[in-house]
C-alpha positions as CSV (number, residue, x, y, z in Angstrom):
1,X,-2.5,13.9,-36.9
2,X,-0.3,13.5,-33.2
3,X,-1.3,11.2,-31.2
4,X,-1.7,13.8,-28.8
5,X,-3.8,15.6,-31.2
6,X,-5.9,12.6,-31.2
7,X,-6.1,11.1,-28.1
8,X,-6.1,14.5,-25.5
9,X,-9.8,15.2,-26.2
10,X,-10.6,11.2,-25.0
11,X,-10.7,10.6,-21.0
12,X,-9.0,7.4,-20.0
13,X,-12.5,6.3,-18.5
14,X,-13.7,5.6,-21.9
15,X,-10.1,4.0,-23.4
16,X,-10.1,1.5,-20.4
17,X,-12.7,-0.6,-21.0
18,X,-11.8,-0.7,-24.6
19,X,-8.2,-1.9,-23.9
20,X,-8.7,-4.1,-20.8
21,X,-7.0,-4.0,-17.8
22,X,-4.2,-5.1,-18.8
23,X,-3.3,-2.2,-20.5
24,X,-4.2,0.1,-17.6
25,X,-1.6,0.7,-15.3
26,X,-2.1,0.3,-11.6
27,X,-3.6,3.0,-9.0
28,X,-0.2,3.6,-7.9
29,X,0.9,5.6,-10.8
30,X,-0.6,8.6,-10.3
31,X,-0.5,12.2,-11.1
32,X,1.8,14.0,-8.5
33,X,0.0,17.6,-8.6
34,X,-3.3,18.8,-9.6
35,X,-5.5,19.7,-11.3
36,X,-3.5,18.1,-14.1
37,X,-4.1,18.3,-17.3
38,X,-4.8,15.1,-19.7
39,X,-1.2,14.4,-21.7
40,X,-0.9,11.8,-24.7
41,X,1.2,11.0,-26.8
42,X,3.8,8.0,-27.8
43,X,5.9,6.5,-25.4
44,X,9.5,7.3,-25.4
45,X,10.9,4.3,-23.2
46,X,13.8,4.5,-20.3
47,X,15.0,1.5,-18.4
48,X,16.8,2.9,-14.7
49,X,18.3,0.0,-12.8
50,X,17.9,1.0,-8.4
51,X,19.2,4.0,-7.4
52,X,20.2,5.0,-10.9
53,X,18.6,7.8,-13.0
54,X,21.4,8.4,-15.7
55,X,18.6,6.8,-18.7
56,X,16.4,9.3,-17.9
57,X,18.6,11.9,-17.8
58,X,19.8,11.1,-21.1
59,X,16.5,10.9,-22.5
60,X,15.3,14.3,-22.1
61,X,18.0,15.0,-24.4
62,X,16.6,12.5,-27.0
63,X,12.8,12.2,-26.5
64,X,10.9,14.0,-29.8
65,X,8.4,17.3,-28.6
66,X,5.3,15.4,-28.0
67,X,6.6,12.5,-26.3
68,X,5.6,10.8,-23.7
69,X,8.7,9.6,-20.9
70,X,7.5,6.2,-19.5
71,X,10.5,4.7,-17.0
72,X,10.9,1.5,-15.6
73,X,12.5,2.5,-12.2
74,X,14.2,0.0,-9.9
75,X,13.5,1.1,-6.9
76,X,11.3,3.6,-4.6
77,X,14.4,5.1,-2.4
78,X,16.0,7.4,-4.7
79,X,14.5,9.9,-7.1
80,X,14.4,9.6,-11.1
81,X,14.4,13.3,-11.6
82,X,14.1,17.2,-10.3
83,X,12.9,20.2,-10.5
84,X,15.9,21.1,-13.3
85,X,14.9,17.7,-15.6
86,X,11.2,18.3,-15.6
87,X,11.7,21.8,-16.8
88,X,14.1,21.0,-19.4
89,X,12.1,18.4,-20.9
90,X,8.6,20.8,-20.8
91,X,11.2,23.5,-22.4
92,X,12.1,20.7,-24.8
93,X,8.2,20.1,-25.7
94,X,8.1,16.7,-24.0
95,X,4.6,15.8,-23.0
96,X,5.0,14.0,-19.7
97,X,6.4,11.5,-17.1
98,X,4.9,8.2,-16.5
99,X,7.5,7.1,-13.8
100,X,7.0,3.9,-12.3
101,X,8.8,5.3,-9.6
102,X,9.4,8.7,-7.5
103,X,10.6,12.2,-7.9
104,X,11.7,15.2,-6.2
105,X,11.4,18.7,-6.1
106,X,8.0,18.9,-6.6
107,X,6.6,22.1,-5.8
108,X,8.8,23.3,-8.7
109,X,7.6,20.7,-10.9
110,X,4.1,21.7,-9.9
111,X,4.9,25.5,-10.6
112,X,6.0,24.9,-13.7
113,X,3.0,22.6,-14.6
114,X,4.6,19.6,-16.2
115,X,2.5,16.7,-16.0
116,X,4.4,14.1,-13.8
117,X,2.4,10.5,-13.4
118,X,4.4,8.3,-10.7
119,X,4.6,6.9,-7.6
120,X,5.1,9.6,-5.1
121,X,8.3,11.7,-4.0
122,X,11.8,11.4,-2.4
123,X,13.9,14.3,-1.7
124,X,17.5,12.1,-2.3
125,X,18.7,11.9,-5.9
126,X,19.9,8.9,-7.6
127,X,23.1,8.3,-9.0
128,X,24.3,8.5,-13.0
129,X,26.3,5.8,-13.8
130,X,24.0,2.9,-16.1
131,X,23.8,3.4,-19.2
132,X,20.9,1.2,-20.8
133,X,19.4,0.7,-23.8
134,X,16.7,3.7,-24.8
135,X,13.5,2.7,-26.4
136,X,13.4,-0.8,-25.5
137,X,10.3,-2.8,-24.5
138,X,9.5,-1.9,-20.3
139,X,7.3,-2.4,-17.5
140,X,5.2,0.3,-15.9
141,X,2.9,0.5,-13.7
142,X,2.4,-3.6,-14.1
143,X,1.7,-2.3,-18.2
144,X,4.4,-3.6,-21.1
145,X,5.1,-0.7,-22.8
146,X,7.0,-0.4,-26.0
147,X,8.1,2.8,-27.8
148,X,5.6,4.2,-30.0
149,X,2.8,2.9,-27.7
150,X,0.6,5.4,-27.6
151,X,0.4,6.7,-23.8
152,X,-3.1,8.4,-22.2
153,X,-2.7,10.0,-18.7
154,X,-5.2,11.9,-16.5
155,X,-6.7,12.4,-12.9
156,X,-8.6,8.9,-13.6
157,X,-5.4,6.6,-14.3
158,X,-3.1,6.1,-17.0
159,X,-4.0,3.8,-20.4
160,X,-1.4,2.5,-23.3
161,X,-2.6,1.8,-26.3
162,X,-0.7,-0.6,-28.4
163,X,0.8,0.8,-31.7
164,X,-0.8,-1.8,-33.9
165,X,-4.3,-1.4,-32.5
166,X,-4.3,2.8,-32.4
167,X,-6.4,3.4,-35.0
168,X,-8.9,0.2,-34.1
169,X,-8.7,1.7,-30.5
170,X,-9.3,5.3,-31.5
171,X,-12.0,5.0,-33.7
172,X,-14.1,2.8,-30.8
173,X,-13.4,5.9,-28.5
174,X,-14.7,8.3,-30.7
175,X,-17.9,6.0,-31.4
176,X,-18.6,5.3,-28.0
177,X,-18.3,9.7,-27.0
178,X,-20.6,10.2,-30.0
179,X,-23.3,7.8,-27.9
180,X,-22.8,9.1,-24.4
181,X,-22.7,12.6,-25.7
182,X,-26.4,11.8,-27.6
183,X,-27.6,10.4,-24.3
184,X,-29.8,12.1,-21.7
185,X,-29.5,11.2,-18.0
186,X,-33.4,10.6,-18.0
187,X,-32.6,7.8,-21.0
188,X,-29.4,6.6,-19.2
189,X,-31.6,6.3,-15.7
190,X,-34.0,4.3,-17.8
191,X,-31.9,1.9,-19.3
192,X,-29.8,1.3,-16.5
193,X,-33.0,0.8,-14.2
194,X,-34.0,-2.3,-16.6
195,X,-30.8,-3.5,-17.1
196,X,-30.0,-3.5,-13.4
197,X,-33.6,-5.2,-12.6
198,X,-33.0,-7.7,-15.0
199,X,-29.7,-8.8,-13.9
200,X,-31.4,-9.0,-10.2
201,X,-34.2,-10.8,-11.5
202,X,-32.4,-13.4,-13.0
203,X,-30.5,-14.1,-10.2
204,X,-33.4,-14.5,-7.9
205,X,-33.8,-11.3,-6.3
206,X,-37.2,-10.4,-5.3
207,X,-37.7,-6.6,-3.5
């Protein structure tokens, strides 16, 4: 099974507080059109020094269908990618960008529906002259990624789960849907109402 397969079906509100916050990336990575569907899979990984987006050109070319693009990004001035990049890496069955910086041309990206996490948008391109390692550990989004990672993006936030704890990570997420799925608001309201009281009680609080 993908990691897509496995992961698309499970929100990032419930892989969050499995992972920690350090593996959640920061509000400012966020999906660039909307409603957007949830993308997963493992992270493909592109290093773009400022004002250079030849890495993430290149990998477009490279990335496996099913991959997700996560770039380091330099800079906030000039953008990673267009209109033309986006739609050759959908046509190329890439998954998604999780840019940790901007694009451009995004009402063709958005009518073309590829999922695009980053942090905002820049009509002036970059320039393609820095050729960097591809696939080498990054930073995103104040997350360390490393390829394979597997990568979980949605209106709520983007997650990364490591590679060796996948299975740990994914097996906790399916538990804890099986509860909240068995639970009734009326039980929820309940328990919360006595766990709440307690925690109030305890420190003193008195209605």
């Amino acid at each position: 099974m993908t990691d897509a397969d496995a992961f698309t079906d499970i929100p990032t509100t419930t892989l969050a507080p499995l992972l920690g916050r350090e593996q959640v990336m920061d509000i400012g990575i966020r999906p660039l059109w909307g409603p957007v569907p949830r993308a997963a899979g493992p992270a493909f990984t592109v290093r773009c020094p400022p004002g250079d987006n030849l890495m993430l050109h290149a990998a477009i070319h490279r990335a496996d269908p099913g991959s997700v693009v996560v770039v380091e990004s330099g800079d906030l001035d000039y953008a990673l990618a267009g209109g033309n990049v986006c739609g050759v890496a959908r046509r190329r069955g890439i998954t998604a960008f999780v840019a940790d910086g901007v694009i451009r041309d995004l009402a063709e990206v958005r009518e073309m529906r590829f999922p695009v996490f980053a942090r905002g948008v820049i009509p002036i391109p970059g320039t393609k002259s820095a050729a960097r390692p591809l696939n080498e550990r990054v930073r995103c989004g104040g997350v360390t990624v490393d390829a394979g990672d597997t990568v979980v993006a949605d209106e709520e936030g983007v997650v990364v789960v490591p590679g060796a704890r996948r299975e740990e990570i994914l097996a906790a997420a399916r538990t804890k849907r099986a509860e909240e799925a068995a639970e009734s608001l009326d039980t929820w309201e309940s328990e919360h109402r006595a766990r709440i009281g307690k925690i109030l009680a305890d420190q003193g609080f008195d209605d």
